[in-house]
mmCIF file of the protein (N, C-alpha, C, O) and its ligand, coordinates in Angstrom:
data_MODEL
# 
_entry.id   MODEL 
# 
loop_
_entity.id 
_entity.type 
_entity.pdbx_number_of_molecules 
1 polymer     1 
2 non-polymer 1 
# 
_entity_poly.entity_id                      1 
_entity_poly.type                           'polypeptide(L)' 
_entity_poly.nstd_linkage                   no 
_entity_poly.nstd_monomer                   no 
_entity_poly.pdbx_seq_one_letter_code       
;(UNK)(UNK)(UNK)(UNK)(UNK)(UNK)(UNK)(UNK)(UNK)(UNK)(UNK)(UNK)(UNK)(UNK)(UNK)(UNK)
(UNK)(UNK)(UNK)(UNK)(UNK)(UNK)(UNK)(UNK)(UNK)(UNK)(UNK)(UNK)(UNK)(UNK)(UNK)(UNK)
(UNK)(UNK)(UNK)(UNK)(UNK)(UNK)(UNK)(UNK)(UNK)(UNK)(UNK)(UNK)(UNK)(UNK)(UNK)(UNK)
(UNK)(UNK)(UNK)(UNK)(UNK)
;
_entity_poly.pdbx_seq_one_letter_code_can   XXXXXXXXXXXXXXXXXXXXXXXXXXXXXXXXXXXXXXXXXXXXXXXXXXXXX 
_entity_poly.pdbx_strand_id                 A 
# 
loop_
_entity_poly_seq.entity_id 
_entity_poly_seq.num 
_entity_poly_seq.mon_id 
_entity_poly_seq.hetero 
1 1  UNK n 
1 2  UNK n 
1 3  UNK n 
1 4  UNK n 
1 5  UNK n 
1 6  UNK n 
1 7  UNK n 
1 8  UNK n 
1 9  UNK n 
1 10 UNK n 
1 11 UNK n 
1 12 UNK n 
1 13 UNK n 
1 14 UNK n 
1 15 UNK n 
1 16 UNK n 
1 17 UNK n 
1 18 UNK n 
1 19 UNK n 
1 20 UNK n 
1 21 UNK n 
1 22 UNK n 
1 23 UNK n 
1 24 UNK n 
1 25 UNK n 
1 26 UNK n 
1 27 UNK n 
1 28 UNK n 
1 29 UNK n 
1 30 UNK n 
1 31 UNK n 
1 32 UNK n 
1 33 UNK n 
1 34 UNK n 
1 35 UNK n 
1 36 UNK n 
1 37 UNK n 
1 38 UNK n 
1 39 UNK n 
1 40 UNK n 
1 41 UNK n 
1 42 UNK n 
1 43 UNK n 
1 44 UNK n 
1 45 UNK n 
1 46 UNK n 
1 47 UNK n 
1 48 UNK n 
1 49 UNK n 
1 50 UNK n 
1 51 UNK n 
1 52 UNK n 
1 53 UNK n 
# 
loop_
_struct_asym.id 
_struct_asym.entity_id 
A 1 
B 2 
# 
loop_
_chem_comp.id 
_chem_comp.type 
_chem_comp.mon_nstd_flag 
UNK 'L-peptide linking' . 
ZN  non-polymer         . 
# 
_pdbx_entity_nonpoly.entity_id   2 
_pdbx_entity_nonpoly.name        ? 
_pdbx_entity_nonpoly.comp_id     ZN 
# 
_pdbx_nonpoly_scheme.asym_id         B 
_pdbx_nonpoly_scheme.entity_id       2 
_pdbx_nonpoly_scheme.mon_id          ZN 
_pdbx_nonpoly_scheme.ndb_seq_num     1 
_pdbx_nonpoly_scheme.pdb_seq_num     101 
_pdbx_nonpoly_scheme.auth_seq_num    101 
_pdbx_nonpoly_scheme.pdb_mon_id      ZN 
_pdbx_nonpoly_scheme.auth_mon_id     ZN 
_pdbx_nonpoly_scheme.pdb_strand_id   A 
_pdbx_nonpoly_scheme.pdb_ins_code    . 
# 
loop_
_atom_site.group_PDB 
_atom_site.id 
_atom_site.type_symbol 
_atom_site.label_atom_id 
_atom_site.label_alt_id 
_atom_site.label_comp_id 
_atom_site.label_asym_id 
_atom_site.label_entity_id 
_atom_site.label_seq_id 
_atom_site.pdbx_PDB_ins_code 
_atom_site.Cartn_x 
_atom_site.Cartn_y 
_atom_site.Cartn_z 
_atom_site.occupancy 
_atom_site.B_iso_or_equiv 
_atom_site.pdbx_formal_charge 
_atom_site.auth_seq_id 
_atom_site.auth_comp_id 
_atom_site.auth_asym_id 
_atom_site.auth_atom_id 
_atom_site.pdbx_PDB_model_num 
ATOM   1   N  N  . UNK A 1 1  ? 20.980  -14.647 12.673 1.00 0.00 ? 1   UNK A N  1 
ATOM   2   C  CA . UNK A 1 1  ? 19.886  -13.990 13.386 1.00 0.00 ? 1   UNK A CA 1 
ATOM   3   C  C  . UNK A 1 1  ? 20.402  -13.185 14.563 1.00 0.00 ? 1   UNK A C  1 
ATOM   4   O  O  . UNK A 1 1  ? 20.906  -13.838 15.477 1.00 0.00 ? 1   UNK A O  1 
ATOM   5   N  N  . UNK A 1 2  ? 20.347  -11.755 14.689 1.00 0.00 ? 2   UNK A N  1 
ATOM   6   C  CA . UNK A 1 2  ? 20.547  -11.223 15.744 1.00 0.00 ? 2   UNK A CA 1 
ATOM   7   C  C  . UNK A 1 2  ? 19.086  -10.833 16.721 1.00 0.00 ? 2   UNK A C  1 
ATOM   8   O  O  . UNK A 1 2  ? 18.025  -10.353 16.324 1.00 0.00 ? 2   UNK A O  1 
ATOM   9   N  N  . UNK A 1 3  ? 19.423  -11.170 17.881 1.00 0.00 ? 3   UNK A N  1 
ATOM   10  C  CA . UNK A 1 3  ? 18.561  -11.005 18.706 1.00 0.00 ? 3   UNK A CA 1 
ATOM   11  C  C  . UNK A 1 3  ? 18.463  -9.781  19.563 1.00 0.00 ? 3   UNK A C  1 
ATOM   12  O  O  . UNK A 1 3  ? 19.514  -9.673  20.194 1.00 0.00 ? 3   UNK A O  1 
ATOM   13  N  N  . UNK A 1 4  ? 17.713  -8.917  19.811 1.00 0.00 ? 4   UNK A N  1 
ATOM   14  C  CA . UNK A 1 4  ? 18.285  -7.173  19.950 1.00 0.00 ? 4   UNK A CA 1 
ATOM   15  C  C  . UNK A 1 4  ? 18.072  -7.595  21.718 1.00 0.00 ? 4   UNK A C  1 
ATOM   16  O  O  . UNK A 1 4  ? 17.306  -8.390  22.263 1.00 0.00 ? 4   UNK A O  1 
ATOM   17  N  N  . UNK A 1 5  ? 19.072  -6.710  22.242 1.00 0.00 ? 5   UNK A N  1 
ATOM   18  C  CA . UNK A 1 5  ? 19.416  -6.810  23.458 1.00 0.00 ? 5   UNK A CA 1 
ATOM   19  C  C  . UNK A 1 5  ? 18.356  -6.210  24.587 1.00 0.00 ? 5   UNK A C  1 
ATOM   20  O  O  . UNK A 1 5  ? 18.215  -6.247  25.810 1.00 0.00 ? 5   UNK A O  1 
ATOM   21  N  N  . UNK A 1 6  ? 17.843  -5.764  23.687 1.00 0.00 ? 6   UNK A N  1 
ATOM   22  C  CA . UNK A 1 6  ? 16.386  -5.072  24.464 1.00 0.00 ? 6   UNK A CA 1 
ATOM   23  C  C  . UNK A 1 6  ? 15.793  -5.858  25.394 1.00 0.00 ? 6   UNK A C  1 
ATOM   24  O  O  . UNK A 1 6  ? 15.053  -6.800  25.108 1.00 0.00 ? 6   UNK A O  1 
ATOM   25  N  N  . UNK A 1 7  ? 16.141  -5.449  26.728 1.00 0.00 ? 7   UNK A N  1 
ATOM   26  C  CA . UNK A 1 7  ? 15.238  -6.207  27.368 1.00 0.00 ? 7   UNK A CA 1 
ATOM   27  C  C  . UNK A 1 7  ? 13.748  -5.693  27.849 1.00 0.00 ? 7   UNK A C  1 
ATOM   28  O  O  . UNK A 1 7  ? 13.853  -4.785  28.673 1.00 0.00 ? 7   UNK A O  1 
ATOM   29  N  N  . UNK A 1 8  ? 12.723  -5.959  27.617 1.00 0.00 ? 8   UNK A N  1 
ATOM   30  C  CA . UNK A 1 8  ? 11.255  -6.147  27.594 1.00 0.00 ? 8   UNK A CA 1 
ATOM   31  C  C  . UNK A 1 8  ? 10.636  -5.519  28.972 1.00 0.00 ? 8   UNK A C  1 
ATOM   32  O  O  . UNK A 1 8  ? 10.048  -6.164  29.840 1.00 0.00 ? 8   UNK A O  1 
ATOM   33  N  N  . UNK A 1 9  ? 10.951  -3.851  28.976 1.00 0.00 ? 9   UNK A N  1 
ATOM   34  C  CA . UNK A 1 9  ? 10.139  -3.768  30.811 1.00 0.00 ? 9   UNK A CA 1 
ATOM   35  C  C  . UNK A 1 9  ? 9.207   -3.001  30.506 1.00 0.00 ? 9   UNK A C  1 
ATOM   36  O  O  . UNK A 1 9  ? 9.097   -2.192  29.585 1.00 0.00 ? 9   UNK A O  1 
ATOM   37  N  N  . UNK A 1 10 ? 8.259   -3.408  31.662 1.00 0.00 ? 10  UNK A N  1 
ATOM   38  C  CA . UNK A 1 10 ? 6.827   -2.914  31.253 1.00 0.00 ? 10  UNK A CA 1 
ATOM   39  C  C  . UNK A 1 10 ? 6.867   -1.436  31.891 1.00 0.00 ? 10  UNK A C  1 
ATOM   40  O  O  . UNK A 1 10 ? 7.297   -1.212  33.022 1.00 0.00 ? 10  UNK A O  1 
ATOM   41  N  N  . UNK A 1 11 ? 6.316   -0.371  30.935 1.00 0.00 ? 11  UNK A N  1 
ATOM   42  C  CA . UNK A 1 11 ? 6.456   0.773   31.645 1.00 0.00 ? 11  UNK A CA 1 
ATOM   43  C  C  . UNK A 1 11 ? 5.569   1.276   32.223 1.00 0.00 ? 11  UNK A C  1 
ATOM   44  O  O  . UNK A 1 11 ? 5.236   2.430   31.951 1.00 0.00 ? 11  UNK A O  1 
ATOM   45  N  N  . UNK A 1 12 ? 4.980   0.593   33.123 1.00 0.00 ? 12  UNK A N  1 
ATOM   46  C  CA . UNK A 1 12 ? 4.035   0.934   33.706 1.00 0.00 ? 12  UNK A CA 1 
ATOM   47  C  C  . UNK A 1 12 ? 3.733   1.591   35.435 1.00 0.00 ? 12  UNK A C  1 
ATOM   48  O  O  . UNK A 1 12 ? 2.848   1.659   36.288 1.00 0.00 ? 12  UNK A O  1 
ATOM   49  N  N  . UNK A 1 13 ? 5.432   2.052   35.133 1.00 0.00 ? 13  UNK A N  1 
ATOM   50  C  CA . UNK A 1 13 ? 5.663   2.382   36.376 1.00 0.00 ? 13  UNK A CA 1 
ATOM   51  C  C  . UNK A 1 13 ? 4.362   3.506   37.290 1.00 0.00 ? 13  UNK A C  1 
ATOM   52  O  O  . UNK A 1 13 ? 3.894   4.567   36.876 1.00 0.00 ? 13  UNK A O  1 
ATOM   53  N  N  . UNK A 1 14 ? 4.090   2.855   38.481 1.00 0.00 ? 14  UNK A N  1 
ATOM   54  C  CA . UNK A 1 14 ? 2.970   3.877   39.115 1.00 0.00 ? 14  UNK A CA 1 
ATOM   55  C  C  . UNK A 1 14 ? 4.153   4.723   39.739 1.00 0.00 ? 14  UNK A C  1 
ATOM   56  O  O  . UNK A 1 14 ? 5.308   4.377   39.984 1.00 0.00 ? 14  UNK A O  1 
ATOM   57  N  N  . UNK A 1 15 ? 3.645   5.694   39.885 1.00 0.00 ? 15  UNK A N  1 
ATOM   58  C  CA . UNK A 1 15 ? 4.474   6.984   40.772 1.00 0.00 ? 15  UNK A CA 1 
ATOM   59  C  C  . UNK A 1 15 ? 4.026   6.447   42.345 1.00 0.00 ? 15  UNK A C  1 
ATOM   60  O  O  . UNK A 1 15 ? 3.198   5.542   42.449 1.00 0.00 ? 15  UNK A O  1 
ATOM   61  N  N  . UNK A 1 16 ? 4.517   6.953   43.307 1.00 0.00 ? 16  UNK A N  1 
ATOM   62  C  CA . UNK A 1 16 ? 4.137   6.184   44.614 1.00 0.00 ? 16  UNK A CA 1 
ATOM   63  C  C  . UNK A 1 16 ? 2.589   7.304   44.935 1.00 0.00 ? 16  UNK A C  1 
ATOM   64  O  O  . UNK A 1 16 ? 2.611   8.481   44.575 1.00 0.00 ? 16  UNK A O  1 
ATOM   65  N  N  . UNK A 1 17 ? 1.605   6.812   45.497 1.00 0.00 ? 17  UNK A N  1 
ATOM   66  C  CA . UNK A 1 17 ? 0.823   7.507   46.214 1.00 0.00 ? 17  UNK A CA 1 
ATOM   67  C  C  . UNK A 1 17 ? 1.102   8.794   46.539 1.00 0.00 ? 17  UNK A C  1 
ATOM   68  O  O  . UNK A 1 17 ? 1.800   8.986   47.535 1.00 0.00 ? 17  UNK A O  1 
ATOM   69  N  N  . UNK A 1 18 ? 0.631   9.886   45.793 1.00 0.00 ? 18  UNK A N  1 
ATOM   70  C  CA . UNK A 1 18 ? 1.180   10.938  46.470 1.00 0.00 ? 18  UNK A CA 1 
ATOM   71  C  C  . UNK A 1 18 ? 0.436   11.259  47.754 1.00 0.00 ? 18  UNK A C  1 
ATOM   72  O  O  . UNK A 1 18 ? -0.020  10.289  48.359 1.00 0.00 ? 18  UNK A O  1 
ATOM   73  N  N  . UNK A 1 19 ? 0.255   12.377  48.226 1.00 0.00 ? 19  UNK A N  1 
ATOM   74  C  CA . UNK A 1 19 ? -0.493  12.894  49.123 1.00 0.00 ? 19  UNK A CA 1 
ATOM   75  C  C  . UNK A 1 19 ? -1.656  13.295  48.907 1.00 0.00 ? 19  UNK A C  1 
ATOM   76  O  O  . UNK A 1 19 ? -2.426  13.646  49.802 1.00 0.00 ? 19  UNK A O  1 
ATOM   77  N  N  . UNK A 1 20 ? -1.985  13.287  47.391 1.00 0.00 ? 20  UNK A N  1 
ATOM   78  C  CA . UNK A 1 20 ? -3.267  13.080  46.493 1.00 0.00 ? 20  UNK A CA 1 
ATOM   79  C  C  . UNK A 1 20 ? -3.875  14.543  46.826 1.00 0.00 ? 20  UNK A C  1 
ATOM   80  O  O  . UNK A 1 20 ? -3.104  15.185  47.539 1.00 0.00 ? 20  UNK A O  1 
ATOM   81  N  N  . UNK A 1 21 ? -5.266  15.345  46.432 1.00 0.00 ? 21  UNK A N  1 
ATOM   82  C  CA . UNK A 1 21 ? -5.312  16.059  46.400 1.00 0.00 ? 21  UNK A CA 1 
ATOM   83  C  C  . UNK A 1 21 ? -4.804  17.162  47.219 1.00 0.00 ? 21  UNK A C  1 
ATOM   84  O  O  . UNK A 1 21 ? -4.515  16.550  48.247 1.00 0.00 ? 21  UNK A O  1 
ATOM   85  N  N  . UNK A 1 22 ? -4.429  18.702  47.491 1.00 0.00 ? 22  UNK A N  1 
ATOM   86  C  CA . UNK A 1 22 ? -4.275  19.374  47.875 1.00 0.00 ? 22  UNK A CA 1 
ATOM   87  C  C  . UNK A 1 22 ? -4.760  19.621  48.739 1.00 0.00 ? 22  UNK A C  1 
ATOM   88  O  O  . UNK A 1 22 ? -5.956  19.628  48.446 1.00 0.00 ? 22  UNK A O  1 
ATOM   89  N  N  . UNK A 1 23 ? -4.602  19.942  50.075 1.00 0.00 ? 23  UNK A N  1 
ATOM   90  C  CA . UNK A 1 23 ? -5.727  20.161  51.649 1.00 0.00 ? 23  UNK A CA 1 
ATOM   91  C  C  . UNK A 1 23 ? -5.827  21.808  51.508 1.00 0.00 ? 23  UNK A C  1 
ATOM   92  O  O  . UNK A 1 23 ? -4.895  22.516  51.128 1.00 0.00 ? 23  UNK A O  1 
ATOM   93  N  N  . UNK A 1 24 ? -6.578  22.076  51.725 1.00 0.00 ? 24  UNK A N  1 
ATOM   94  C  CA . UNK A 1 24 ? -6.785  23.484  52.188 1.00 0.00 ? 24  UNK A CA 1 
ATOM   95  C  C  . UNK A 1 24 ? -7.037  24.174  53.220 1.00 0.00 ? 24  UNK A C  1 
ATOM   96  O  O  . UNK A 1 24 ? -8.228  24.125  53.527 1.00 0.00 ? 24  UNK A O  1 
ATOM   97  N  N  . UNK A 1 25 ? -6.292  24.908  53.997 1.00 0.00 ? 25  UNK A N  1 
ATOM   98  C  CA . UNK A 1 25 ? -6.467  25.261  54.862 1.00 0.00 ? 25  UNK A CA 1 
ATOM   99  C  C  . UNK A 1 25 ? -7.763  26.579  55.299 1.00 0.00 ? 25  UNK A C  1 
ATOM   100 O  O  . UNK A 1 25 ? -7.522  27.764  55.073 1.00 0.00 ? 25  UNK A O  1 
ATOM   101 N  N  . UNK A 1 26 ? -8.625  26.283  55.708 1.00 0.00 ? 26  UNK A N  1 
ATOM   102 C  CA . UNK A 1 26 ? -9.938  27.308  56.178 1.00 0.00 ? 26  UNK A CA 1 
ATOM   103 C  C  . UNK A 1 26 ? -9.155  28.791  56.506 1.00 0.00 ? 26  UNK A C  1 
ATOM   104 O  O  . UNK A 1 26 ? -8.023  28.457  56.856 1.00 0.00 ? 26  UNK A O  1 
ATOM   105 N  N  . UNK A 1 27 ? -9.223  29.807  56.535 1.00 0.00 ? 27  UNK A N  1 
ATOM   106 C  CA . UNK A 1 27 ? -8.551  31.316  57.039 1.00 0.00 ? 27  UNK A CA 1 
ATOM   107 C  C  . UNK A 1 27 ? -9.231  31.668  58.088 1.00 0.00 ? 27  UNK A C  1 
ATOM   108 O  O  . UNK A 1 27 ? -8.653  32.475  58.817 1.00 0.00 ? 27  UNK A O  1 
ATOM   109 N  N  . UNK A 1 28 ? -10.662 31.201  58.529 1.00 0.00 ? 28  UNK A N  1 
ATOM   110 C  CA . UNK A 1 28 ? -11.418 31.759  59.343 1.00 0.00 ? 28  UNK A CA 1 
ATOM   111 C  C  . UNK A 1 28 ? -11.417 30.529  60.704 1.00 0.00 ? 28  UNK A C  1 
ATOM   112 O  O  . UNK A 1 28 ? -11.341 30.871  61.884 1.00 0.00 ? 28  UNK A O  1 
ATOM   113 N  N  . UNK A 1 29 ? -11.514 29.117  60.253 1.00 0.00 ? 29  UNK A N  1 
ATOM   114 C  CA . UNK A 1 29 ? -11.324 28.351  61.698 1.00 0.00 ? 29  UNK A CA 1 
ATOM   115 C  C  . UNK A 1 29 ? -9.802  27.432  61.674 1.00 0.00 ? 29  UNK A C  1 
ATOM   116 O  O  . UNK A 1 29 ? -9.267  26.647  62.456 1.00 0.00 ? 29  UNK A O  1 
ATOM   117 N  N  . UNK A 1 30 ? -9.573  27.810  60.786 1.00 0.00 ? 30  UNK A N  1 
ATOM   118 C  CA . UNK A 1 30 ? -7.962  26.816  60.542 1.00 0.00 ? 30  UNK A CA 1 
ATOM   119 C  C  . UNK A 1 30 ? -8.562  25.107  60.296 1.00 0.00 ? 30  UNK A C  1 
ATOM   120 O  O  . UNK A 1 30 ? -7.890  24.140  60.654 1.00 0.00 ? 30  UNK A O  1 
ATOM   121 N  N  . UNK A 1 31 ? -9.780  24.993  59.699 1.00 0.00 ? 31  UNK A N  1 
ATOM   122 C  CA . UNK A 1 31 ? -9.882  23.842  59.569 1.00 0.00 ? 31  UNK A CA 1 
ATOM   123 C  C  . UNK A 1 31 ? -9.366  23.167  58.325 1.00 0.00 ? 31  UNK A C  1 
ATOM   124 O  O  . UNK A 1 31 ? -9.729  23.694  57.273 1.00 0.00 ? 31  UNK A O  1 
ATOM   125 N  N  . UNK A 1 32 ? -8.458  21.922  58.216 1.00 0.00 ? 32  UNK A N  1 
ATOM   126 C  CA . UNK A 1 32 ? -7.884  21.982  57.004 1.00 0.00 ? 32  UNK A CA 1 
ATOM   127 C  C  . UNK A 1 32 ? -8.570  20.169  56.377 1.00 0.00 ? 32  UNK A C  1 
ATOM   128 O  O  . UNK A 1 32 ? -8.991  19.208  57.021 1.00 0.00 ? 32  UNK A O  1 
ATOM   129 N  N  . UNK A 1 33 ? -8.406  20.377  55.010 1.00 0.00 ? 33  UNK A N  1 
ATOM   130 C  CA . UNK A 1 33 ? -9.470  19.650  54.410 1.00 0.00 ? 33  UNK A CA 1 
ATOM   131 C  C  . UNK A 1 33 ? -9.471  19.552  52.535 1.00 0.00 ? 33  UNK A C  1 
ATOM   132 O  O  . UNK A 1 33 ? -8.969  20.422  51.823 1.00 0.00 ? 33  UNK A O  1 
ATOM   133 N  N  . UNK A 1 34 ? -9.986  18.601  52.145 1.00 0.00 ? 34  UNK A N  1 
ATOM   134 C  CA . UNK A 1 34 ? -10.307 18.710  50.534 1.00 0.00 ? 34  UNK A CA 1 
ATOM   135 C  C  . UNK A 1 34 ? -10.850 20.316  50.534 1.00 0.00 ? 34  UNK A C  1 
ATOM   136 O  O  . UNK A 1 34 ? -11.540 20.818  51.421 1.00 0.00 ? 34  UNK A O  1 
ATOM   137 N  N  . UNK A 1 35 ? -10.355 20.999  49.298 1.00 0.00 ? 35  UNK A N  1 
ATOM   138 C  CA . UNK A 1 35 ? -10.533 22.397  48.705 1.00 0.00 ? 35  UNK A CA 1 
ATOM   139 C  C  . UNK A 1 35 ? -12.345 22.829  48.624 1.00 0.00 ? 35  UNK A C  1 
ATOM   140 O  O  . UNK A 1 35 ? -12.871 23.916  48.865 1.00 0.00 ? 35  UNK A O  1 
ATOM   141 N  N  . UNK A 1 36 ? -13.114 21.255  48.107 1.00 0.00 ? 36  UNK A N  1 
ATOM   142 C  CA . UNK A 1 36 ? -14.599 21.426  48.314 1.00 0.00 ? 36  UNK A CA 1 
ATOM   143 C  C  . UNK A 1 36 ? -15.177 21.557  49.622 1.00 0.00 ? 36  UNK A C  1 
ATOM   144 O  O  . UNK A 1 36 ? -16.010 22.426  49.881 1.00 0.00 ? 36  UNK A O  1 
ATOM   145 N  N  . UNK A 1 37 ? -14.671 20.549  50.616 1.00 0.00 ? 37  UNK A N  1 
ATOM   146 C  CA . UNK A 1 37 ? -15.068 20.619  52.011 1.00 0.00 ? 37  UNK A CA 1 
ATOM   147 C  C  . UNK A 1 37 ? -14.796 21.914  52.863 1.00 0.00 ? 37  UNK A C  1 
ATOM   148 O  O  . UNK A 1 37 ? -15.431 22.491  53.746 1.00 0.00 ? 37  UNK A O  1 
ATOM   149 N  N  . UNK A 1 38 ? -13.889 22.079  52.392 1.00 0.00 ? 38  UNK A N  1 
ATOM   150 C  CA . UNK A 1 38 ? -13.463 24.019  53.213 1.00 0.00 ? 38  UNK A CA 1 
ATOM   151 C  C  . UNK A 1 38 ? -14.148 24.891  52.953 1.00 0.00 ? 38  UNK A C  1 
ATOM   152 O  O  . UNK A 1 38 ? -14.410 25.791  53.751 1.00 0.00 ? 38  UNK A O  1 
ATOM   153 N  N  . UNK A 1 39 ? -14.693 24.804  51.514 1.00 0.00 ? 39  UNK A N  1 
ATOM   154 C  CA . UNK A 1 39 ? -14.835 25.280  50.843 1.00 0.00 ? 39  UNK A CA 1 
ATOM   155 C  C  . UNK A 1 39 ? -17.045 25.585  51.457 1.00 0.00 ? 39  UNK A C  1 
ATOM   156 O  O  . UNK A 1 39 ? -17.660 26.603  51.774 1.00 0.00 ? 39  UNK A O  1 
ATOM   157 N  N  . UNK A 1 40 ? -17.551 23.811  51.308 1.00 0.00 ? 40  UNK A N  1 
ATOM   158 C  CA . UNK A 1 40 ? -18.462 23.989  51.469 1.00 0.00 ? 40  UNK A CA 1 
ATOM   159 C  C  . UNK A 1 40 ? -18.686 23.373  53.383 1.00 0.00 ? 40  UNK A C  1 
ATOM   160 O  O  . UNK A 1 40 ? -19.536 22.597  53.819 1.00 0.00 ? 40  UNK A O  1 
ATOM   161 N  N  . UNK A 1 41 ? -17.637 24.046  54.085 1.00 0.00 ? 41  UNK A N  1 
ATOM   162 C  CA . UNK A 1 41 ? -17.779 23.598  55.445 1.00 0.00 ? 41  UNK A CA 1 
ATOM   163 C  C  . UNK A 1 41 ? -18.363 24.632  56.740 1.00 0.00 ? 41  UNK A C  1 
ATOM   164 O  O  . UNK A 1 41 ? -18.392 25.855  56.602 1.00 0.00 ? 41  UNK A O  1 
ATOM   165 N  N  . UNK A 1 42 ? -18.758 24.023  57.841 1.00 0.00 ? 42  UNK A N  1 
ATOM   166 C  CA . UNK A 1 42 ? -19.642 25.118  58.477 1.00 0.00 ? 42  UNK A CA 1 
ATOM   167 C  C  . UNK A 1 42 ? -18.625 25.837  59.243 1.00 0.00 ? 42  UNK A C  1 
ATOM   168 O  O  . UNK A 1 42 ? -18.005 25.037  59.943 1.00 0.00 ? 42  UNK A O  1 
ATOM   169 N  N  . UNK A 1 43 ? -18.085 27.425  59.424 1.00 0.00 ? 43  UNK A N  1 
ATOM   170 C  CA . UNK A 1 43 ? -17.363 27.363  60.666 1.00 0.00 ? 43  UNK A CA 1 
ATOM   171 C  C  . UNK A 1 43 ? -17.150 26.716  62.061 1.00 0.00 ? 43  UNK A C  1 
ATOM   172 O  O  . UNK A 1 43 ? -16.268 26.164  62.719 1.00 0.00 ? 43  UNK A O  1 
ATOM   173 N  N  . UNK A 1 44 ? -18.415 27.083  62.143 1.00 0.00 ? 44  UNK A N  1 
ATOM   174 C  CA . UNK A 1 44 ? -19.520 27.466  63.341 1.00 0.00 ? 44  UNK A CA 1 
ATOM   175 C  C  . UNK A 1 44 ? -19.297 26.069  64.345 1.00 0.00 ? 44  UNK A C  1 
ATOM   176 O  O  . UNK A 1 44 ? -19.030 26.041  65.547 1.00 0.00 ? 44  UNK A O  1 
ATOM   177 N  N  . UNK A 1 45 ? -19.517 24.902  63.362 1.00 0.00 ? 45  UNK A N  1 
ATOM   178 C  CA . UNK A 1 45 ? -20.095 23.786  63.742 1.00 0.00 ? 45  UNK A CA 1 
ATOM   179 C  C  . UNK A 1 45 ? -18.408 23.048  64.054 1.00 0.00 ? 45  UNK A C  1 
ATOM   180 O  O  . UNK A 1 45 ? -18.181 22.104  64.811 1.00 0.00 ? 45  UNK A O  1 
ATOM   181 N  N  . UNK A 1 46 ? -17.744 23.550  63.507 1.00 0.00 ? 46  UNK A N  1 
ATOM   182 C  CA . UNK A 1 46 ? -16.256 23.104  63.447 1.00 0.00 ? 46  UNK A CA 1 
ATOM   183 C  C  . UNK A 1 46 ? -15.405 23.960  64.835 1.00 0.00 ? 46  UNK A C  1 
ATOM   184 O  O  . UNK A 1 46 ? -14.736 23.515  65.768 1.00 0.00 ? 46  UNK A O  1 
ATOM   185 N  N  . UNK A 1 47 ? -15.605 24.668  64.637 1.00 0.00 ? 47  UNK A N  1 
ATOM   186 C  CA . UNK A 1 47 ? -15.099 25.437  66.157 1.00 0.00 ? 47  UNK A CA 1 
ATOM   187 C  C  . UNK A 1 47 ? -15.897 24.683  67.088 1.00 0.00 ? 47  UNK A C  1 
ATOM   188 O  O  . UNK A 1 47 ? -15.279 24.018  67.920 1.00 0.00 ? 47  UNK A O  1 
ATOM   189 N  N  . UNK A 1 48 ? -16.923 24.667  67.100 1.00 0.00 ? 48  UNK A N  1 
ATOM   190 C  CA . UNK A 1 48 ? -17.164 24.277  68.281 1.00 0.00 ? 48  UNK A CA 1 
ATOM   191 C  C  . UNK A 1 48 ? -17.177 22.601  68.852 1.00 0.00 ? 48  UNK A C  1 
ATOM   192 O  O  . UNK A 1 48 ? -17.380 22.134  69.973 1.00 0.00 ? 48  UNK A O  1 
ATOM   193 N  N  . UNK A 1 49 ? -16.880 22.001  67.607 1.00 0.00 ? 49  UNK A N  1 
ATOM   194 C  CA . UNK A 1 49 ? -16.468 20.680  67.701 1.00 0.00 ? 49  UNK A CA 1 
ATOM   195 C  C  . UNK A 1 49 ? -14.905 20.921  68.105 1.00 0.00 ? 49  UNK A C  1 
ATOM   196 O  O  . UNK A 1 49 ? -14.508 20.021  68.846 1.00 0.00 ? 49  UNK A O  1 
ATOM   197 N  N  . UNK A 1 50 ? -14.266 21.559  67.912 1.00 0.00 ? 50  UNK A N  1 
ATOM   198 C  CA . UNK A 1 50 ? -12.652 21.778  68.105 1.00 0.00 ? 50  UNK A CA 1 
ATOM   199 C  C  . UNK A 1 50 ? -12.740 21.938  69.619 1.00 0.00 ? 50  UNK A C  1 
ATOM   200 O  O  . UNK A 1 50 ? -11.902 21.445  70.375 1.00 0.00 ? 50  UNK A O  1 
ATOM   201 N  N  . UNK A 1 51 ? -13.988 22.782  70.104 1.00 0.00 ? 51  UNK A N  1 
ATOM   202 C  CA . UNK A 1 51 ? -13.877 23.290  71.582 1.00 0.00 ? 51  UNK A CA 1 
ATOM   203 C  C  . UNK A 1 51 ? -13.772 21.477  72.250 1.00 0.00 ? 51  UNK A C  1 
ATOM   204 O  O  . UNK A 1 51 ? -12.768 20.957  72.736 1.00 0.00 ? 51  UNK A O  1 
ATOM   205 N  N  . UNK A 1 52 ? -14.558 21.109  72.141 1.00 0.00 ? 52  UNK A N  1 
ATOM   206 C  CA . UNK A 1 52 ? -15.197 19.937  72.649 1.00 0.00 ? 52  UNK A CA 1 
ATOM   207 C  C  . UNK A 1 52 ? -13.705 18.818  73.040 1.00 0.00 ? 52  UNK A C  1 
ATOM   208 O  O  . UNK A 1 52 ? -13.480 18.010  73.941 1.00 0.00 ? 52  UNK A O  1 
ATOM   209 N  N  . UNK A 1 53 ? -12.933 19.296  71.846 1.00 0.00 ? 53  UNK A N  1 
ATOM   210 C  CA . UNK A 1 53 ? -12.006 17.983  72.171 1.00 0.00 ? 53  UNK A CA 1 
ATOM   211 C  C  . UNK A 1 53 ? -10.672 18.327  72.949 1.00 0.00 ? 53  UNK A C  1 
ATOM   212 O  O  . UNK A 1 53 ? -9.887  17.430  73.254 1.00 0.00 ? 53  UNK A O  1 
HETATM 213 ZN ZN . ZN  B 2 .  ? -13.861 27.367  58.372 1.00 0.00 2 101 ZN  A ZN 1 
# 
């Protein structure tokens, strides 16, 4: 009986966490963010929250 040398690894390797979706950077307030949120975000309301801090 040969026993095959194969040893048994589970390939279930996860890749590490990437940085997960892509951020996007706004062109008009530099606000950067998920591609939807930039996307569906207020300038207006973001500048002037930027002033504030
Ligand atoms: Zn913006």
């Amino acid at each position: 009986m040969k026993t095959s040398d194969r040893t048994y690894q589970e390939s279930t390797e996860q890749s590490d966490n990437q940085l997960g979706p892509e951020l996007k950077e706004c062109p008009v307030c530099s606000a950067v963010g998920l591609p939807e949120r930039i996307k569906d975000h207020d300038c207006q309301s973001f500048l002037e929250q930027r002033r504030r801090q």
